[in-house]
KERO-278211 format. One record per residue (C-alpha): residue number from 1; residue in three letters; x, y, z. Coordinates in steps of 0.25 Angstrom, whole numbers. Each point is the difference from the previous one (the first is absolute). Example, Ala and Ser with C-alpha at 12.3 -4.5 7.8 and 13.67 -1.06 7.14 Angstrom:
# residues 2
> 1 / ALA / 49 / -18 / 31
> 2 / SER / 6 / 14 / -2
//
This chain:
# residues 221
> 1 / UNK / 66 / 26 / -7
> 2 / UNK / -8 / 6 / 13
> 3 / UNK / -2 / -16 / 3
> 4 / UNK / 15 / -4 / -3
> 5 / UNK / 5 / 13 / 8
> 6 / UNK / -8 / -6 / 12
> 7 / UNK / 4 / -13 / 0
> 8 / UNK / 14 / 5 / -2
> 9 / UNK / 0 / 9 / 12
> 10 / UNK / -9 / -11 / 8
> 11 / UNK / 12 / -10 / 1
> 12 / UNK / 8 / 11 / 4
> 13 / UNK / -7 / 5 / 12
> 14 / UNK / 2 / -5 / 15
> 15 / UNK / -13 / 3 / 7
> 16 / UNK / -14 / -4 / -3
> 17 / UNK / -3 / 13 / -2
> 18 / UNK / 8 / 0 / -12
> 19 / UNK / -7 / -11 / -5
> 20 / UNK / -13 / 7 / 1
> 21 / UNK / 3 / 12 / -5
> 22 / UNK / 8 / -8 / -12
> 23 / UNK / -5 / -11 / -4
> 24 / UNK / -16 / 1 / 5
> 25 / UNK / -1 / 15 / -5
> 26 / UNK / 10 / 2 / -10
> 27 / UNK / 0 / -13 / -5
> 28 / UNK / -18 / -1 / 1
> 29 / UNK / 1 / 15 / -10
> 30 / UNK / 10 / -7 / -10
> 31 / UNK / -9 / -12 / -1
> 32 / UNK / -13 / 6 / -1
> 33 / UNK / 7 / 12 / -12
> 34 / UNK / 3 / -13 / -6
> 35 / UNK / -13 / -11 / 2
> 36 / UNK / -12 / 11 / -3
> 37 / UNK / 6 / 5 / -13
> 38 / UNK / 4 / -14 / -7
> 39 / UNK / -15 / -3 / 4
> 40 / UNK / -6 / 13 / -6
> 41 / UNK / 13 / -2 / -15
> 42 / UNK / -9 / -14 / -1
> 43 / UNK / -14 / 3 / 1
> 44 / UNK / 1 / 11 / -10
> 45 / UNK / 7 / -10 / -10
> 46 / UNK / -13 / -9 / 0
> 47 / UNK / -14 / 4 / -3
> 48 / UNK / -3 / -14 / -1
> 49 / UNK / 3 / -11 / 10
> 50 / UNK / 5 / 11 / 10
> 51 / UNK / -3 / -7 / 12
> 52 / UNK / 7 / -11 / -3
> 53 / UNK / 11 / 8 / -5
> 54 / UNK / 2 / 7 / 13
> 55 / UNK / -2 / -14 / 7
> 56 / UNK / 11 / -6 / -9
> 57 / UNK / 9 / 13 / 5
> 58 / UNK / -3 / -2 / 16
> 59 / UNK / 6 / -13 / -2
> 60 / UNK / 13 / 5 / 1
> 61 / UNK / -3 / 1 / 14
> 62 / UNK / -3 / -14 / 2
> 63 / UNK / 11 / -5 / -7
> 64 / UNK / 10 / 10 / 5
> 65 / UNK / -4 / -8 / 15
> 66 / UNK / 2 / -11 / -7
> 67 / UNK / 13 / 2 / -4
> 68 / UNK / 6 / 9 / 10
> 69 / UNK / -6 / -7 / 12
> 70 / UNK / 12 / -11 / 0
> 71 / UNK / 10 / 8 / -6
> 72 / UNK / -3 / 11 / 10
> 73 / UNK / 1 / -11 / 12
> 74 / UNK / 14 / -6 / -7
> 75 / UNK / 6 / 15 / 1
> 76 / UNK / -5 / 4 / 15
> 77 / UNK / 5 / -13 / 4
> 78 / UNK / 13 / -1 / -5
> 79 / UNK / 4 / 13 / 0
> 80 / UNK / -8 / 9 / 7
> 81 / UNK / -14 / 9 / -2
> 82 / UNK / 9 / 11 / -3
> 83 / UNK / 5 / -7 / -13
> 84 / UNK / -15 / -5 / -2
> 85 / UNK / -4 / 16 / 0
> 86 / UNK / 12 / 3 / -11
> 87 / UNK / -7 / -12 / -9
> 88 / UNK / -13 / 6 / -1
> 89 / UNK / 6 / 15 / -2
> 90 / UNK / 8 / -6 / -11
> 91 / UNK / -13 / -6 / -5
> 92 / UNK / -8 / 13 / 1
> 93 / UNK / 9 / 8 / -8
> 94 / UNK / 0 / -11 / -12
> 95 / UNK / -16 / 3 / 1
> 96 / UNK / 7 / 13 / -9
> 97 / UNK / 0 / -7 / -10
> 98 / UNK / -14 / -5 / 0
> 99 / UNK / -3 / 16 / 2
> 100 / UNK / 7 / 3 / -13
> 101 / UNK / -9 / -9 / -8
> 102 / UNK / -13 / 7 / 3
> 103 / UNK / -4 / 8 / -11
> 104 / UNK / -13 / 10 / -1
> 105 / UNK / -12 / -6 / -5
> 106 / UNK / -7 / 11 / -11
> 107 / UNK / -14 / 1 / -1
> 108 / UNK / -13 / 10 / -3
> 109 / UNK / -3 / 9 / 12
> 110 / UNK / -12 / -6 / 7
> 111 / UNK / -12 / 9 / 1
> 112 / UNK / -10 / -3 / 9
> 113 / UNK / -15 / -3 / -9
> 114 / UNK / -7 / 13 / 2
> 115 / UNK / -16 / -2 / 2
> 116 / UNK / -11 / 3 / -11
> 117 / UNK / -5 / 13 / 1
> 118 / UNK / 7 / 5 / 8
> 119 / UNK / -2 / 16 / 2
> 120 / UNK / 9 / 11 / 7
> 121 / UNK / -14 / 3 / 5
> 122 / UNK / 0 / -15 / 5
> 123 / UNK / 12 / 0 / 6
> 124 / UNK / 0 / 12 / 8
> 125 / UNK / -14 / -5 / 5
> 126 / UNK / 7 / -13 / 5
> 127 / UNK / 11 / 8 / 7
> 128 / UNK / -12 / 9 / 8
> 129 / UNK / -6 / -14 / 4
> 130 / UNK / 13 / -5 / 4
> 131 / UNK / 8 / 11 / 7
> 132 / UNK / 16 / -4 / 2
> 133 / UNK / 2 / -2 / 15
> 134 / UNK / 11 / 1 / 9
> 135 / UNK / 2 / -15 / -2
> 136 / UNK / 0 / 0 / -15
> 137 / UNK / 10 / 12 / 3
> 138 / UNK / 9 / -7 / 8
> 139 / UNK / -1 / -14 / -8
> 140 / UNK / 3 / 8 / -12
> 141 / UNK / 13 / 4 / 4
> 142 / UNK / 4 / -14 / 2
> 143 / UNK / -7 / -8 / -10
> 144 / UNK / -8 / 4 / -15
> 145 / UNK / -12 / 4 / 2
> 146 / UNK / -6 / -11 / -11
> 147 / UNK / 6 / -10 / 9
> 148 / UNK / -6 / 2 / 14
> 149 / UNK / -13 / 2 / -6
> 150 / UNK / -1 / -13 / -8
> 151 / UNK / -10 / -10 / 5
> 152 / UNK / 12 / -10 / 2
> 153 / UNK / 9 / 8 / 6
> 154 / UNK / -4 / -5 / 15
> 155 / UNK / 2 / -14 / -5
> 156 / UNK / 13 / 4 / -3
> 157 / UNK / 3 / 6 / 14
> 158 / UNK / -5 / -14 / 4
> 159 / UNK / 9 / -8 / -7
> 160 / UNK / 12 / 11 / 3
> 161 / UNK / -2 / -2 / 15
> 162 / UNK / 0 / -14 / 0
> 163 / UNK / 13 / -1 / -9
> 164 / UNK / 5 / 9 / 11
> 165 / UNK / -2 / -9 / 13
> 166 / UNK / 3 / -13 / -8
> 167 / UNK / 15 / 7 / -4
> 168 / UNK / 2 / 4 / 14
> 169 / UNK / -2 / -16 / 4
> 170 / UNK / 6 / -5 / -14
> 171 / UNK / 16 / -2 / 5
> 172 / UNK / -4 / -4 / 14
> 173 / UNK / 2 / -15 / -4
> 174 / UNK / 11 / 2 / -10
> 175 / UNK / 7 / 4 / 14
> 176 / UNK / -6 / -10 / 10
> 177 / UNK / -1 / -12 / -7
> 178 / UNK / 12 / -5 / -2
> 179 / UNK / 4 / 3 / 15
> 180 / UNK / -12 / -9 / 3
> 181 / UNK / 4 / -11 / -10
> 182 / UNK / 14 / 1 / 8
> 183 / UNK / -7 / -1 / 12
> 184 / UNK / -9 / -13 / -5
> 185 / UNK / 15 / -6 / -3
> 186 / UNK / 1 / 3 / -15
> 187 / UNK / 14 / 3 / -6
> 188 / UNK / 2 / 14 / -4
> 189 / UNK / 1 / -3 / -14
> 190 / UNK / -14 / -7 / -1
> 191 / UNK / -4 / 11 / 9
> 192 / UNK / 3 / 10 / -12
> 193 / UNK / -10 / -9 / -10
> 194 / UNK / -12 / 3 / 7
> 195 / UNK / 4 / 14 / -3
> 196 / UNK / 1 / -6 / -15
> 197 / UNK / -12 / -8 / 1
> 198 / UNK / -9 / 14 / 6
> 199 / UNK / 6 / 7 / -14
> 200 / UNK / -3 / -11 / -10
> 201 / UNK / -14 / 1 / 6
> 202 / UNK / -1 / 17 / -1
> 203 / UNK / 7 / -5 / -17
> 204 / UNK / -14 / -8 / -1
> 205 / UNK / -11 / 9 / 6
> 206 / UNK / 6 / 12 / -7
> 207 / UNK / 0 / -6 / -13
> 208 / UNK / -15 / -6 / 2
> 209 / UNK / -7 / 12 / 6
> 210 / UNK / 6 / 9 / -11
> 211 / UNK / -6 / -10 / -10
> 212 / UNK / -14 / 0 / 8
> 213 / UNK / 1 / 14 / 3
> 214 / UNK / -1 / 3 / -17
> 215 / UNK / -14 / -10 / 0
> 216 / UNK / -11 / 7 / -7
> 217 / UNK / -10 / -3 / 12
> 218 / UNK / 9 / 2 / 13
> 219 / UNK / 3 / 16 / 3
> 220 / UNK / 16 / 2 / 1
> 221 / UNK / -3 / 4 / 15
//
């Protein structure tokens, strides 16, 4: 609905503020209410196989510029990016009904294994040989204690950092490219299919490193 009311108010507006503010901000919250949990409904609906299931669900983002790459191109040029903006509105709030169809998974609490042996004695002894800090203080306001302090949690700021700067690059060529094929004298409409080509190719590898990803000897990250 939040992506739907951008979109709406984005082909309404006049300035290129307007746009920003609808379609870049408002628009960027709906998508991302709407892309992290569909990812989070179908991982805990797979205990086995879960990376390929979460690659089969990313698809939808490949095959969606596949589709809406053309279609998309069709509408701005015959009738106008303002029309192009009212499509995609309309497709966002049909993403409702997906909503509707996610349903709570139950399952046992998880408790964390608890060592051997394990003493109050023992455990206020490791408390005095490792006090809290000020950055376990601060860190514990943001993030679970348990989570910052496991030995992979590092790795995961890693791979966090580089999803990071490879998103802020990610549409530069969905924008440019076909403007360059333009350029090179390709027609508009062929144009378009590279943008269909780059999603039939982001299809593929998704599929294939969720499949690799749930390999016994390769780790996930």
């Amino acid at each position: 609905i939040i992506a739907f009311a951008g979109l709406s108010l984005g082909s309404l507006t006049k300035s290129l503020v307007g746009v920003i503010a609808t379609y870049s901000i408002v628009t960027g919250v709906g998508f991302g209410l709407m892309y992290i949990p569909s990812i989070v409904a179908v991982a805990n609906h797979f205990t086995k196989q879960r990376s390929l299931a979460i690659g089969i669900c990313l698809c939808g983002a490949g095959v969606g510029t596949f589709a809406l790459s053309p279609l998309e191109t069709f509408i701005t040029q015959n009738y106008g990016w303002r029309w192009g903006f009212l499509s995609l509105s309309g497709l966002s709030l049909a993403c409702c009904l997906c909503g509707l169809t996610m349903r709570k998974v139950e399952r046992e609490s998880w408790v964390p294994a608890q060592p051997e042996n394990t003493s109050d004695t023992d455990s206020e002894e490791m408390f005095t040989l490792h006090p809290e800090t000020r950055l376990d203080k601060v860190m514990g306001l943001l993030i679970d204690k348990d989570l910052y302090n496991n030995p992979a949690f590092c790795l995961y700021l890693i791979v966090a950092f580089a999803d990071l700067a490879a998103t802020l690059s990610l549409f530069i060529p969905f924008q440019y490219l076909p403007a360059v094929a333009q350029a090179q004298g390709v027609d508009k409409t062929h144009a378009a299919y590279i943008i269909s080509a780059t999603g039939i190719s982001s299809t593929i590898g998704r599929v294939f490193s969720g499949w690799l990803c749930d390999r016994a000897w390769l780790h996930p990250l």
